[in-house]
C-alpha positions as CSV (number, residue, x, y, z in Angstrom):
1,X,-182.7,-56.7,-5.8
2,X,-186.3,-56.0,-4.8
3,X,-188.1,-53.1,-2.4
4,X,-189.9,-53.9,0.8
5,X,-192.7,-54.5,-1.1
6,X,-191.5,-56.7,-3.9
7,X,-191.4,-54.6,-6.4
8,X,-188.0,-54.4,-8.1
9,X,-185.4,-51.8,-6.8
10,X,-184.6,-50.6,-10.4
11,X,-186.7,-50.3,-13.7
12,X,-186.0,-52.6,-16.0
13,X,-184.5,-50.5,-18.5
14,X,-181.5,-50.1,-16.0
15,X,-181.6,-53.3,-15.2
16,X,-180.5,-54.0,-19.0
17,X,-178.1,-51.4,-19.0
18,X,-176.2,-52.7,-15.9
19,X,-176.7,-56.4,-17.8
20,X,-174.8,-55.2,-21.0
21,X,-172.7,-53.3,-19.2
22,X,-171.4,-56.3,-17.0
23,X,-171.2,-58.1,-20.3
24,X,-169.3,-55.7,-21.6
25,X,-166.7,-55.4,-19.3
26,X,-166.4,-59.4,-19.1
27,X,-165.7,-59.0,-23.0
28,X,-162.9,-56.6,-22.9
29,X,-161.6,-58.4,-19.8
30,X,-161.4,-61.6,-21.8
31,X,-159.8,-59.7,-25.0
32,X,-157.5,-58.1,-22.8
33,X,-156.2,-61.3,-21.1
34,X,-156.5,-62.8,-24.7
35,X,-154.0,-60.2,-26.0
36,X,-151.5,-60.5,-22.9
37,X,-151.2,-64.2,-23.7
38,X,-150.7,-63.9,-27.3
39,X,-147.5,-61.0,-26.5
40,X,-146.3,-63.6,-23.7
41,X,-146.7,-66.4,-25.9
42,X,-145.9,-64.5,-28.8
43,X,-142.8,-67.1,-29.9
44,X,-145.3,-69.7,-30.4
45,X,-148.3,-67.4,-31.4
46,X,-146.8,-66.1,-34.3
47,X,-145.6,-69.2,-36.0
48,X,-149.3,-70.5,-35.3
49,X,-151.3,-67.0,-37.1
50,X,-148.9,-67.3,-40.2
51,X,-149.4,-70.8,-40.7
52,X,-153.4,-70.2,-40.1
53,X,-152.6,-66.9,-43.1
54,X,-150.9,-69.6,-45.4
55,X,-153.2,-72.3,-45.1
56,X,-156.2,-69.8,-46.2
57,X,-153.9,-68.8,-49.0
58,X,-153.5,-72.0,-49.7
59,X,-156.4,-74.3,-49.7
60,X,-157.8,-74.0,-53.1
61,X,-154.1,-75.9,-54.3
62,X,-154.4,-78.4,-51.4
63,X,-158.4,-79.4,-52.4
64,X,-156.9,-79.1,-56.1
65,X,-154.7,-82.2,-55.9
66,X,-156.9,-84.1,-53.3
67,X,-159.4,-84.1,-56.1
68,X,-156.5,-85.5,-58.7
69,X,-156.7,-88.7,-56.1
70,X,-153.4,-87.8,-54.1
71,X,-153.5,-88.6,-50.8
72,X,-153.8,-85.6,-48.3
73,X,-150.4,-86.1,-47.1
74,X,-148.5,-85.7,-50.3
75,X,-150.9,-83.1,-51.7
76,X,-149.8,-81.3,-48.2
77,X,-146.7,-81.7,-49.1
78,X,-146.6,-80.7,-52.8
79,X,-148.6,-77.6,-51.7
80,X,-145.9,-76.7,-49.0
81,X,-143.0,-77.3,-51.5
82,X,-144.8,-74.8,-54.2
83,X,-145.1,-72.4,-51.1
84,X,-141.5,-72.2,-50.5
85,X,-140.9,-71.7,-54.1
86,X,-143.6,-69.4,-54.5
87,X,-142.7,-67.5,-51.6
88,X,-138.6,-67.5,-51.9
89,X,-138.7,-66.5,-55.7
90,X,-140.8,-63.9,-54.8
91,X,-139.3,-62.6,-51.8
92,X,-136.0,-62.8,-53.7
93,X,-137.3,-60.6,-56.6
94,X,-139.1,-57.9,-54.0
95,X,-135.9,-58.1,-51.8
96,X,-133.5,-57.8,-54.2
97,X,-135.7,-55.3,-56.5
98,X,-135.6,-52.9,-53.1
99,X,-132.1,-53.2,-52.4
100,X,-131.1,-52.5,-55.7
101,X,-133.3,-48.9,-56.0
102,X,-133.3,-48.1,-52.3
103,X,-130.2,-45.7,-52.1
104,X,-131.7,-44.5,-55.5
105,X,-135.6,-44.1,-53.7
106,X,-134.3,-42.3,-50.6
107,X,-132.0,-39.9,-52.4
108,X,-134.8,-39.0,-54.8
109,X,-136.8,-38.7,-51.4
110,X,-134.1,-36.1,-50.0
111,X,-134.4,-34.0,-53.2
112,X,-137.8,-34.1,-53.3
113,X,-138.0,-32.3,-49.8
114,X,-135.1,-30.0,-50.8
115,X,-137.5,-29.1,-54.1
116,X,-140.6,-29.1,-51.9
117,X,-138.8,-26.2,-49.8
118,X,-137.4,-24.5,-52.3
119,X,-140.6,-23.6,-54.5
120,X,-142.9,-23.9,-52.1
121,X,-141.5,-22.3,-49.1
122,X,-142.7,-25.1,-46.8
123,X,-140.4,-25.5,-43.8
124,X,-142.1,-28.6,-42.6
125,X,-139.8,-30.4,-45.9
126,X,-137.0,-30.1,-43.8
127,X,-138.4,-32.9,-41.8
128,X,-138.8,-35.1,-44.8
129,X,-135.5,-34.2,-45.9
130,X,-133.5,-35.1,-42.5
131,X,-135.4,-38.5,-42.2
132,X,-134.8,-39.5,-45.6
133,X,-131.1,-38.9,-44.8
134,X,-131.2,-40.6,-41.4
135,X,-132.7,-43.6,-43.1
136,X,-129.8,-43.5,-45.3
137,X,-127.3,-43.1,-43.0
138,X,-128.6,-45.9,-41.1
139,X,-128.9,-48.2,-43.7
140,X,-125.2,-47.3,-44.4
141,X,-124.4,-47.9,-40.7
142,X,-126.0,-51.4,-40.7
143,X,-124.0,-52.6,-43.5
144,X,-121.1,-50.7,-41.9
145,X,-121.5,-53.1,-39.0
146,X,-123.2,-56.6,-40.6
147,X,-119.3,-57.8,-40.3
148,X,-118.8,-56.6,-36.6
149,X,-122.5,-57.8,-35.5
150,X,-122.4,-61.4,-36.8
151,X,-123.6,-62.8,-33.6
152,X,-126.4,-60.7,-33.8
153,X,-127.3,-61.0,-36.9
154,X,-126.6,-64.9,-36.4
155,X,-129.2,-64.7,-33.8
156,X,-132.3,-62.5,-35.6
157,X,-131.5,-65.3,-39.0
158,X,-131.9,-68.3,-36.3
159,X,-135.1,-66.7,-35.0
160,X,-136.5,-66.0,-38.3
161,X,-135.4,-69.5,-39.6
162,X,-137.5,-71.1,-36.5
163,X,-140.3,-69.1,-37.2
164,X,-140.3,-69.9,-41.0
165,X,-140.0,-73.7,-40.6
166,X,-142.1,-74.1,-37.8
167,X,-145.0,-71.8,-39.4
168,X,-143.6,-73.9,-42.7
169,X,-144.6,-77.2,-40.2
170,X,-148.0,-75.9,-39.3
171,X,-149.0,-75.3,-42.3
172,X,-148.2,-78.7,-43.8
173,X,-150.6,-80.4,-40.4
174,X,-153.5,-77.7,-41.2
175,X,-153.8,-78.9,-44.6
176,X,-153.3,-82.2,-44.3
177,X,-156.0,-82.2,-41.1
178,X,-158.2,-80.1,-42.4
179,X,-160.9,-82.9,-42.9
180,X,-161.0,-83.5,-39.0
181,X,-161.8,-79.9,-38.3
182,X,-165.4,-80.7,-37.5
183,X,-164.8,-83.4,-35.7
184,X,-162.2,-81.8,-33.6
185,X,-165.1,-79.3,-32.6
186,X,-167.4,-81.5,-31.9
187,X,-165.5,-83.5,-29.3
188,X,-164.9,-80.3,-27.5
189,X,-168.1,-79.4,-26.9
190,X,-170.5,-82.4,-28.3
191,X,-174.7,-81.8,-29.1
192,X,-175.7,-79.0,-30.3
193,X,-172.7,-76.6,-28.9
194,X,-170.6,-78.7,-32.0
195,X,-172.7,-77.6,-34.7
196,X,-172.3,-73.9,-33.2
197,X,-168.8,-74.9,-32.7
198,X,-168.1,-75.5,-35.9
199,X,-170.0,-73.1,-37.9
200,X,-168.1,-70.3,-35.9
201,X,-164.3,-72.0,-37.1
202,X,-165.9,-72.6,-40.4
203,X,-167.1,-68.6,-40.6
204,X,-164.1,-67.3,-39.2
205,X,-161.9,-69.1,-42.1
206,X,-163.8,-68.1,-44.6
207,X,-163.4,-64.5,-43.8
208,X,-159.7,-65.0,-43.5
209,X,-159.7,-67.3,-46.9
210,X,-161.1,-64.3,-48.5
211,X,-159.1,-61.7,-46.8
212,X,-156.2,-63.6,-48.1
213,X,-156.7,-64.3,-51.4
214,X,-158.3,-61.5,-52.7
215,X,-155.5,-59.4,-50.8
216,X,-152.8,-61.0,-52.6
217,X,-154.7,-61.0,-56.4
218,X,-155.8,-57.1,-56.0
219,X,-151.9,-56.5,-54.6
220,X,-150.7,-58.3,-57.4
221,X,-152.6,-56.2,-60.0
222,X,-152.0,-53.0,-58.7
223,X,-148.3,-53.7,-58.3
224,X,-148.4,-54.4,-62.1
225,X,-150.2,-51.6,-63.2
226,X,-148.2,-49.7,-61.0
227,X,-145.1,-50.3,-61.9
228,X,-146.1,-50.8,-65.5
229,X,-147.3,-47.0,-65.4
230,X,-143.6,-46.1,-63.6
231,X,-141.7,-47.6,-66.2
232,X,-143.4,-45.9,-69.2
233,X,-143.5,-42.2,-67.3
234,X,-139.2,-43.8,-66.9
235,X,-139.6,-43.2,-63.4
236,X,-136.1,-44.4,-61.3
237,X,-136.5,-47.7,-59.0
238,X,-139.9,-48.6,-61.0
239,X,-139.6,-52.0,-60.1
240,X,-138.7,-51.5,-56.5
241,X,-141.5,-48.9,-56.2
242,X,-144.1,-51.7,-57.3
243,X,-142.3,-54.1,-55.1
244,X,-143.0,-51.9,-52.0
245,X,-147.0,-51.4,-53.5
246,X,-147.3,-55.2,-52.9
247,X,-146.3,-55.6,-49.8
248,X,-147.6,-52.7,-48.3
249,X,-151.1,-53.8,-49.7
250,X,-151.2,-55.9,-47.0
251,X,-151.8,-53.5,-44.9
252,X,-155.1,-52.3,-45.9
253,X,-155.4,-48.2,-47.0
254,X,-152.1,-47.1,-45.4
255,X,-149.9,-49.2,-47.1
256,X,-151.3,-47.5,-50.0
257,X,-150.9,-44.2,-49.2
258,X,-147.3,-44.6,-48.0
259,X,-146.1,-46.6,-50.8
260,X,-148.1,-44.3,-53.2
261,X,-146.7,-40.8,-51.6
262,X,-143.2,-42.3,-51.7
263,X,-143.5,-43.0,-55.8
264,X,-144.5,-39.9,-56.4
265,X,-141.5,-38.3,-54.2
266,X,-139.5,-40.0,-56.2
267,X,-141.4,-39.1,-59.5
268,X,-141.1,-35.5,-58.2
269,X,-137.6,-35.4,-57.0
270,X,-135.8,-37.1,-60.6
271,X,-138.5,-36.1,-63.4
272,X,-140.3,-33.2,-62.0
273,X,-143.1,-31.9,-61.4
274,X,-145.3,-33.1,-64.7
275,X,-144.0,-36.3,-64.3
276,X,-144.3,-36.4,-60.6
277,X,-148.3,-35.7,-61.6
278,X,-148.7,-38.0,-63.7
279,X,-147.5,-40.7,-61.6
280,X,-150.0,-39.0,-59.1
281,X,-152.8,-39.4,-61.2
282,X,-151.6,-43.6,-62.2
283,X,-151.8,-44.4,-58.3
284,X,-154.7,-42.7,-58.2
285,X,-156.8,-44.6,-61.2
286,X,-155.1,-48.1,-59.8
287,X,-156.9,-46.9,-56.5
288,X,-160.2,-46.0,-58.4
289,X,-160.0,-49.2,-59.9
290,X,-159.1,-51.3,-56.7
291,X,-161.9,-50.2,-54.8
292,X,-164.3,-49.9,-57.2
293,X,-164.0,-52.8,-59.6
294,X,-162.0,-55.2,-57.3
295,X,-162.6,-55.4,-54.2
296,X,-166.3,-55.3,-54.7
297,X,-166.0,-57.9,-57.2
298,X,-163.5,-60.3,-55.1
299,X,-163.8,-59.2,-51.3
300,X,-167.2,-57.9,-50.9
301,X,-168.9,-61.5,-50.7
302,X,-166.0,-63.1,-48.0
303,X,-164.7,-59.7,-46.0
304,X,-167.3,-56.5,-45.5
305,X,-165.2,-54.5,-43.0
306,X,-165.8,-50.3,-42.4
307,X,-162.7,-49.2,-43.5
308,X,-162.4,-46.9,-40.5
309,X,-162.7,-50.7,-38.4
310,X,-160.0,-51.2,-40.5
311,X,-157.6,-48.2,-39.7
312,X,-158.6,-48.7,-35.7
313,X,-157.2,-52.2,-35.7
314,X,-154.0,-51.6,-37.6
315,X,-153.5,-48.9,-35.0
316,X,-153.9,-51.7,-32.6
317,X,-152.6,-54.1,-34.2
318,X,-149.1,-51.6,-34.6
319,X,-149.5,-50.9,-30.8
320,X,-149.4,-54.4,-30.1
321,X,-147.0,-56.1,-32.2
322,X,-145.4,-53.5,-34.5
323,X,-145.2,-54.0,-38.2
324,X,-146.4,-57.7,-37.6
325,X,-149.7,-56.8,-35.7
326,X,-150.3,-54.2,-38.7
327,X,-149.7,-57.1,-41.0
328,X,-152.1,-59.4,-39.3
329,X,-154.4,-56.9,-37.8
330,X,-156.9,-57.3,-40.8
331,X,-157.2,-61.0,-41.2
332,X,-158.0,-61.2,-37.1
333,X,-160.6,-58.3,-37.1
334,X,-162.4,-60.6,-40.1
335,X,-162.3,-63.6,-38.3
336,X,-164.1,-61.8,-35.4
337,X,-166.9,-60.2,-37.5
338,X,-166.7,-63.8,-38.8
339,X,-167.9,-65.1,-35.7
340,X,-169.6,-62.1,-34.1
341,X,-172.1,-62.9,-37.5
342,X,-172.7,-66.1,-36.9
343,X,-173.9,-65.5,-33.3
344,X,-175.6,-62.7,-34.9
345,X,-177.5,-64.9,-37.3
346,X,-178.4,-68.2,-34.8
347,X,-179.4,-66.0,-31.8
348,X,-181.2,-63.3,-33.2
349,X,-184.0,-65.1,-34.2
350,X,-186.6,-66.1,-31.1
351,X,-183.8,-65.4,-28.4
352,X,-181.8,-68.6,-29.0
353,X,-179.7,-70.6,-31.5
354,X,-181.6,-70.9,-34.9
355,X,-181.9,-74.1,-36.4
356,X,-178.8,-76.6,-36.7
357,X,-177.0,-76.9,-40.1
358,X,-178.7,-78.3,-43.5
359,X,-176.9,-81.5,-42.6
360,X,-178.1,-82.0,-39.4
361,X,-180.8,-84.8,-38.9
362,X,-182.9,-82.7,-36.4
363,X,-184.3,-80.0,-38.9
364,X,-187.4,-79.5,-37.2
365,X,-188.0,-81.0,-33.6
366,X,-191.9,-79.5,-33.8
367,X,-192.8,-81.9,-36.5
368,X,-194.4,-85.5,-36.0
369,X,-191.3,-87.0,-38.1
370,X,-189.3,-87.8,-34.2
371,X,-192.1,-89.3,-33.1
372,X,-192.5,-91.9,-36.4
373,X,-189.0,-92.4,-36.5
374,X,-188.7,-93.3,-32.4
375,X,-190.5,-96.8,-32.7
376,X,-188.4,-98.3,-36.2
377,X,-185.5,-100.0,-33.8
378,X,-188.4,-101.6,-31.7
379,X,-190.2,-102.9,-34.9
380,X,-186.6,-104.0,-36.5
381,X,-185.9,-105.7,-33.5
382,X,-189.8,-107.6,-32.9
């Protein structure tokens, strides 16, 4: 918009303001329909994300028997077979280990506010007390009524079955497709937009690869050391405590916390107070350890995320989708920085995307190399 005279009506520095401005609200009006479609869609969405979280997880095992000259097919299948043994022995020990200590853990819970009160004078451990015995009573009243609520329960199995098999199904087509990534991307938007195309996927992946893997190996040491460290203090439901540790590592810093405080309730409530230290002062060297040895050893190379972006997307992600969107919160918000530094990194430089890929046969178009290779089909052909 210009002036009588020509001149533009504002300066230019508002002019940029209104210009990010209108980019910005395009953005969140994008993410927000984004976000309505994934809850709509959220039968079909879910099955889709998990299988995207186990392919990650799983890659390295699928490229490992590719290279022993299996075809991608079986090695897709072999890989999906050792998932569901992996992941039902496992989820039978974690299960199991948590329904064996859970009366044990919520009862030591209960005391622990009781004790709490008592020595301390702290009102506020009535609270813990009453919700440790709701939780119980609960659990009591769901197995009270598992007999009576067959259909029910009949239905949540059915939908977790569906989920599990066609996330199972996924899975088993992402890693046996794999190798037509790129070429998916660049029939969706051929040229140069392919290259961008596919750096973005190949970005994104990588920081969920590396979310992924070096989630599960740093949840699987600290859940050792954990519980290794409960069972010599003899601390009740030690193997169900490190169960809940590696699961709730998953969730990034408040899955530590929360399975940490409820060891050390326990700790507090069946060996005391020493003891209950103690155990404060293992989950507090296994943290030391975690995030200064591991994580910048395994994640800092793959997955560099503030850790308060981390705590404002699991809020989001909870919002959103419960315990699930806290569970896949993570893994999304690294795929965006994923992608948001690869734009970064081909549009910073001069204004516009940076050179294509190593691969590509256009390194340089300024050089006299086009030009010399332009008249070889007319010479071939003379």
């Amino acid at each position: 918009m210009h002036t009588g005279t020509g001149k533009p009506l504002l300066p230019e520095p508002a002019r940029r303001a209104a210009a990010w401005c209108a980019v910005a609200l395009l953005v969140t009006g994008v993410a927000a329909v984004a976000v309505w479609l994934c809850i709509v869609l959220r039968t079909a969405v879910t099955p889709l994300l998990l299988a995207l979280l186990g392919t990650a997880l799983l890659g390295p095992v699928h490229g490992w028997l590719v290279r022993r000259k299996l075809s991608r097919a079986l090695a897709a299948v072999l890989t999906c077979v050792t998932l569901v043994a992996v992941v039902g022995g496992a989820g039978y020990i974690v299960v199991k280990a948590l329904i064996d200590s859970a009366e044990q853990i919520v009862d030591s819970v209960q005391q622990s506010g009781d004790w709490i009160k008592q020595h301390l004078g702290i009102t506020a451990a009535d609270d813990l007390g009453s919700a440790a015995g709701s939780l119980k009573d609960l659990v009591a009243k769901w197995g009270a009524k598992a007999a009576s609520g067959v259909l029910a329960g009949l239905s949540v199995l059915g939908s977790l079955l569906a989920t599990s098999v066609l996330s199972l199904l996924l899975t088993f087509f992402f890693l046996k497709d794999s190798d037509r990534a790129a070429g998916l991307a660049h029939s969706i938007a051929p040229g140069p937009a392919g290259d961008t195309l596919e750096a973005i996927g190949r970005r994104a992946f990588g920081a969920v690869e590396g979310f992924m893997r070096g989630t599960t190996f740093i949840a699987l040491i600290d859940a050792v050391c954990i519980t290794v460290g409960l069972l010599i203090l003899r601390v009740p439901g030690a193997v169900g405590l490190g169960a809940l540790v590696f699961v709730s590592a998953y969730i990034p810093y408040l899955g530590a916390t929360l399975s940490g405080a409820v060891a050390v309730l326990v700790a507090l409530a069946d060996r005391g107070l020493v003891i209950a230290l103690w155990t404060l002062g293992v989950i507090l060297a296994v943290q030391q350890l975690e995030g200064h040895i591991l994580q910048p050893m395994i994640q800092s190379r793959t997955v560099q995320i503030h850790p308060a972006m981390v705590m404002l997307a699991i809020t989001a992600g909870a919002s959103v989708a419960g315990i699930l969107g806290m569970l896949l919160a993570v893994p999304v918000t690294a795929a965006a920085f994923g992608v948001i530094g690869e734009l970064r990194g081909r549009y910073s430089a001069g204004g516009g995307p940076s050179a294509p890929p190593e691969d590509s046969p256009e390194p340089s178009g300024d050089s006299p190399e086009p030009s010399g290779d332009a008249p070889e089909p007319s010479a071939d052909g003379s």
